[in-house]
Steps between C-alpha positions, in 0.01 A plus 500: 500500500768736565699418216160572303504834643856603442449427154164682435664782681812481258276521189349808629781663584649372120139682361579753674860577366444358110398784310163352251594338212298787290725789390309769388216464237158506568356449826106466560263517838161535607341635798111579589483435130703763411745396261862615494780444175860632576721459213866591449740509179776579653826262557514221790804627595540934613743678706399816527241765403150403520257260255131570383232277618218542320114435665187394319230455761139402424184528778235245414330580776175751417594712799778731497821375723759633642843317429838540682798377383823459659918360354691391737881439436702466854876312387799641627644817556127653398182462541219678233122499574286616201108642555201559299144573526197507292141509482408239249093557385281228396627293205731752451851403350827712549871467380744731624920511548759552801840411560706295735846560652744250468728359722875536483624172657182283496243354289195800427176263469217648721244340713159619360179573769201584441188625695163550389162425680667391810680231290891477464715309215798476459770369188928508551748535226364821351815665314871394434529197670846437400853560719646856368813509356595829458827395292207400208402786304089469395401583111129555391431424146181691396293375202146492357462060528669186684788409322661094581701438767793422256543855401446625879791252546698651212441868604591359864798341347652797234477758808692275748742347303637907398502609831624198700862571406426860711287390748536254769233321660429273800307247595420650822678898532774556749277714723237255537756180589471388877097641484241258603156563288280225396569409120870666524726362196780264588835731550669336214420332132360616147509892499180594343492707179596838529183648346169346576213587202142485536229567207202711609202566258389880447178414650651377821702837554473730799401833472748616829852552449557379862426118328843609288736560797583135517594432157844629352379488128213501312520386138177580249443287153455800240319254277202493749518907529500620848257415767208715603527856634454407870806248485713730287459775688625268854796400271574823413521667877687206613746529254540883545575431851812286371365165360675365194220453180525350126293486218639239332346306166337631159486865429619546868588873471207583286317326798697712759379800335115454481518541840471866693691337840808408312484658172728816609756306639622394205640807378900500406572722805412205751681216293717331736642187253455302208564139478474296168157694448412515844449878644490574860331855628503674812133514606442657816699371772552152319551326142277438223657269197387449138609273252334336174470162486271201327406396863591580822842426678623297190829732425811475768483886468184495697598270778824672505351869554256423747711321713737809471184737562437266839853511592639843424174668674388391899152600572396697832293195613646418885689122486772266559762668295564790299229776435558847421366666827752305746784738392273851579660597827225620706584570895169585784705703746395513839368137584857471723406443866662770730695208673710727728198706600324134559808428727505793748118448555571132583786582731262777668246232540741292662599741737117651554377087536797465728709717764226817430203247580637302775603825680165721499314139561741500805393837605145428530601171767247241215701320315209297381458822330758349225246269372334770365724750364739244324229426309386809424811678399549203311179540287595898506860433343381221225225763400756779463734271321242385229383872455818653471605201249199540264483892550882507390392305187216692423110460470439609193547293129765619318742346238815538264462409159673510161266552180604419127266621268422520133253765329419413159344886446411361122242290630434634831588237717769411814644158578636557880727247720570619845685338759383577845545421876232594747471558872168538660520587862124448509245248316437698188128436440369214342835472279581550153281579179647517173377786265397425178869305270611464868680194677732433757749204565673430815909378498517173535618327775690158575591579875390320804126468620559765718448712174199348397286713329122480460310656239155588414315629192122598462373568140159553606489892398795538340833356677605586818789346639568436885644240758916549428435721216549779771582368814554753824811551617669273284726646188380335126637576180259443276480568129239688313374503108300741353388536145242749362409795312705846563429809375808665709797563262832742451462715177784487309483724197754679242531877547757626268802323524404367870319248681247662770331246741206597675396309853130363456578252758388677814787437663891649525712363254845489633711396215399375141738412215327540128624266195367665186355316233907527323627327809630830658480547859362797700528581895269718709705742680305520814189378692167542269189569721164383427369702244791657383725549167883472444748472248701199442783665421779315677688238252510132662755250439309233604179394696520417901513126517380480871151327413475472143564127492175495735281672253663421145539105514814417637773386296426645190770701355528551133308726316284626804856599622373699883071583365346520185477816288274700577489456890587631754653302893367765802539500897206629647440597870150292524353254269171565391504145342458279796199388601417513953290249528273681708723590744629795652907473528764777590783493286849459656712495202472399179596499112340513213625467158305559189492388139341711275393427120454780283305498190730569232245693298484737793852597426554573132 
């Protein structure tokens, strides 16, 4: 009997640690017959970034219901809870699209509830169920119908094979070795392939960039055309915010140019380099590639400049390993504890606890008196202690940040990274709420589980982000996105023989460097206020490098040499870029550097 026990014990403990079988896919429940369908295109295997999840919910109930629904992912060194809630009316169907963060060091499949009518269901393995191996790099190729698994294999194949000579990968990375997580890789073996491709149909595309972050490249069959105007316009802001695109196949550049999103990077100004027919653009913050081809991926050229694209080019997505935010030096002063201030008021407690104590205790003849004012000046000194510690921090939310932004003034629009460390002295509110292009990624972490973070997202009117997302009293460094239209811009106009910049920004430009359309370069002599006008009429040898590899995809060199013609690389004293999530934060020292496209037209 006992032996019966230990064993049924053991195979719950094994269910409990096996991750299900099902990676991914399509997952299905019903509750108070209300059914629910959550589907996923994504890869089995993510390490970073987020992935969509899409919903398709029908009520056959002829009453109205309403339906909770709550994702649940709680391996390793974070923990992500995921909330929704709708009212549902009688035979009533409803489809709609959010995304899930993915883990860094463990598998990303969710654990799916749902409540309606006082009934609960529940399905696992909702999302990449698959170990992450952040040495793999992910590929998405786009296209209008399901091609064989042969030719997946072959794409798979053409892509690895070129970059494996480059890139090394592992069958379990070095940081994750020695880590105990249920479905962990063995330590040693077949390194995987260093790029990883999955095939997604146009219909099955998200129409949030967010979905994007977790993919480093995204590969569209020209000979289907592109996919609709929801899912373009997703790939589009993901890739302005530094993700690596190509239009590869039939009439690819004819393709390119039917569309208004990435039409007007292809002009000869933002041509990085061109590979055996293959040209890559600066678009935005990242890459966008175009090469004519019978099909897609079927020319070494291809394979060979996307992998260069995904290599030459990190993206600002937090991970294990190299982004392009980890380098921005960013410094919250004044979260030191005053230890020596700490130490005289510990040394006057001793002496108040002890000789001062005893002695007036003494004077009164009670020494039973001392069971009550230990105590008490006790309680008296821990109070002071904690007050003076968290009123020498501060109360209030503040945070140091460092912004890289890009202002296509063209087509009205700003693709914004910024890197930024909060401290909130008090709870914030309810937390975080992303504006309208808006998202924001914590850093990663691999530390002990004293570190653990726990996270907690609500899409239920809009997204509002709490839980770790903005802990008190506890430092974060988070990173934040932000893509949508701009009207603010820097005029930059011809008078006579000079360049005169005026400041439409609304806020103080403190240095801008001008490269005309003939590759010239033009300084501003001193600080342009908001609303101003000045002549740029101090010659430049060359453009400040400090944070141009941020902005202008790193590694490019060549005929971009430091930004493209007509632009101009500013410093500005605020960014009015960033998005604050609803919150209220003092600044306490920050950068901001600015990329600004000018139309050329504007010029002449």
């Amino acid at each position: 009997m006992r032996a019966e026990r230990l064993a049924s014990a053991g195979l719950a403990l094994l269910a409990l640690l096996v991750p299900a079988a099902r990676a991914g896919g399509e997952h299905s429940l019903v509750v108070d017959q209300v059914s629910i369908v959550v589907r996923t295109p994504w890869p089995d295997m993510l390490s970073r970034g987020a992935q969509p999840l899409f919903f398709e919910i029908e009520n056959a109930n002829p009453e109205p219901r309403h339906l909770r629904l709550a994702l649940a992912n709680g391996y390793g060194m974070r923990s992500d809870r995921i909330e929704k809630e709708l009212d549902i009316g009688g035979r009533e169907r409803v489809s709609f699209e959010i995304f899930a963060p993915v883990q860094a060091a463990y598998a990303s499949a969710y654990y799916l509830q749902a409540y309606a009518g006082g009934e609960s269901a529940t399905t696992p393995g909702v999302g990449a169920s698959d170990q992450p191996n952040p040495t793999v790099r992910n590929v998405l190729v786009l296209s209008g119908e399901q091609v064989d698994a042969s030719l997946r294999g072959r794409w798979q194949d053409d892509l690895s094979s070129e970059a494996r000579p480059r890139v090394a990968t592992e069958a379990t990375p070095a940081a994750l070795r020695g880590v105990f997580y249920p479905g962990r890789p063995p330590s040693s073996g077949t390194p995987p392939d260093p790029v990883a491709v999955t095939q997604v149909l146009f219909r099955d595309l998200p129409a949030r960039y967010e979905a994007y972050t977790s993919i480093d490249g995204v590969v569209i069959d020209a000979g289907a055309g592109l996919p609709g105007p929801d899912a373009l316009a997703a790939i589009a802001s993901w890739t302005r915010l530094g993700g690596r695109l190509a239009i590869f196949g039939a009439n690819a550049p004819a393709v390119a140019r039917t569309s208004n999103e990435l039409a007007p990077w292809l002009e000869e100004r933002f041509l990085v380099r061109t590979d055996s027919g293959v040209e890559t653009y600066m678009c935005g913050q990242g890459l966008l590639l175009v090469g004519a081809s019978p099909s897609v991926l079927v020319a070494q050229a291809q394979s060979r400049a996307l992998n260069h694209a995904m290599e030459a080019s990190a993206d600002w997505i937090p991970k294990n390993g190299p982004t392009r935010g980890k380098g921005a030096a960013i410094q919250l002063l004044g979260l030191e504890l005053p230890y020596r201030s700490l130490t005289l008021i510990l040394l006057l407690f001793a002496v108040v606890i002890g000789p001062v104590n005893f002695y007036l205790v003494r004077r009164t003849g009670k020494p039973v008196l001392l069971l009550v004012t230990v105590p008490a000046i006790a309680l008296v000194f821990s109070i002071g202690l904690f007050a003076y510690g968290a009123l020498a921090q501060g109360l209030d939310l503040r945070a140091s940040a460092a912004t890289f932004a890009l202002l296509d003034q063209s087509a009205h629009r700003s693709s914004t990274a910024e890197v930024r460390m909060f401290f909130a002295g008090l709870s914030a509110g309810d937390g975080l709420a992303p504006g309208p292009g808006a998202s924001a990624w914590p850093e990663a972490s691999l530390g002990d589980y004293r570190e653990r973070r726990s996270y907690s997202i609500a899409f239920d009117q809009g997204t509002l982000l709490a839980g770790d997302y903005l802990p008190v009293r506890t430092p974060v460094r988070q990173t934040f996105l932000v893509d949508r239209p701009c009207r603010l811009r820097v005029d930059v106009r011809r008078e006579g023989g000079n360049f005169v910049a005026e400041n439409g920004l609304g806020v103080t430009v403190l240095s801008l460097v001008f490269r005309d359309e003939e590759g010239k370069l033009h300084a501003l002599q001193n600080e342009l206020h908001a609303g101003a006008r000045a002549a740029l009429d101090v010659p430049a040898d060359s453009a400040p490098s400090r944070g141009q590899s941020e902005i202008v995809a790193a590694d490019l060199g060549g005929a971009l040499q430091c930004v493209p013609r007509g632009s101009y690389l500013a410093t500005l004293a605020q960014s009015p870029f960033c998005d604050r999530c609803g919150v209220e934060v003092r600044d306490a020292g920050s950068t901001h550097l600015l990329l600004g496209i000018v139309d050329l037209a504007e010029l002449r």
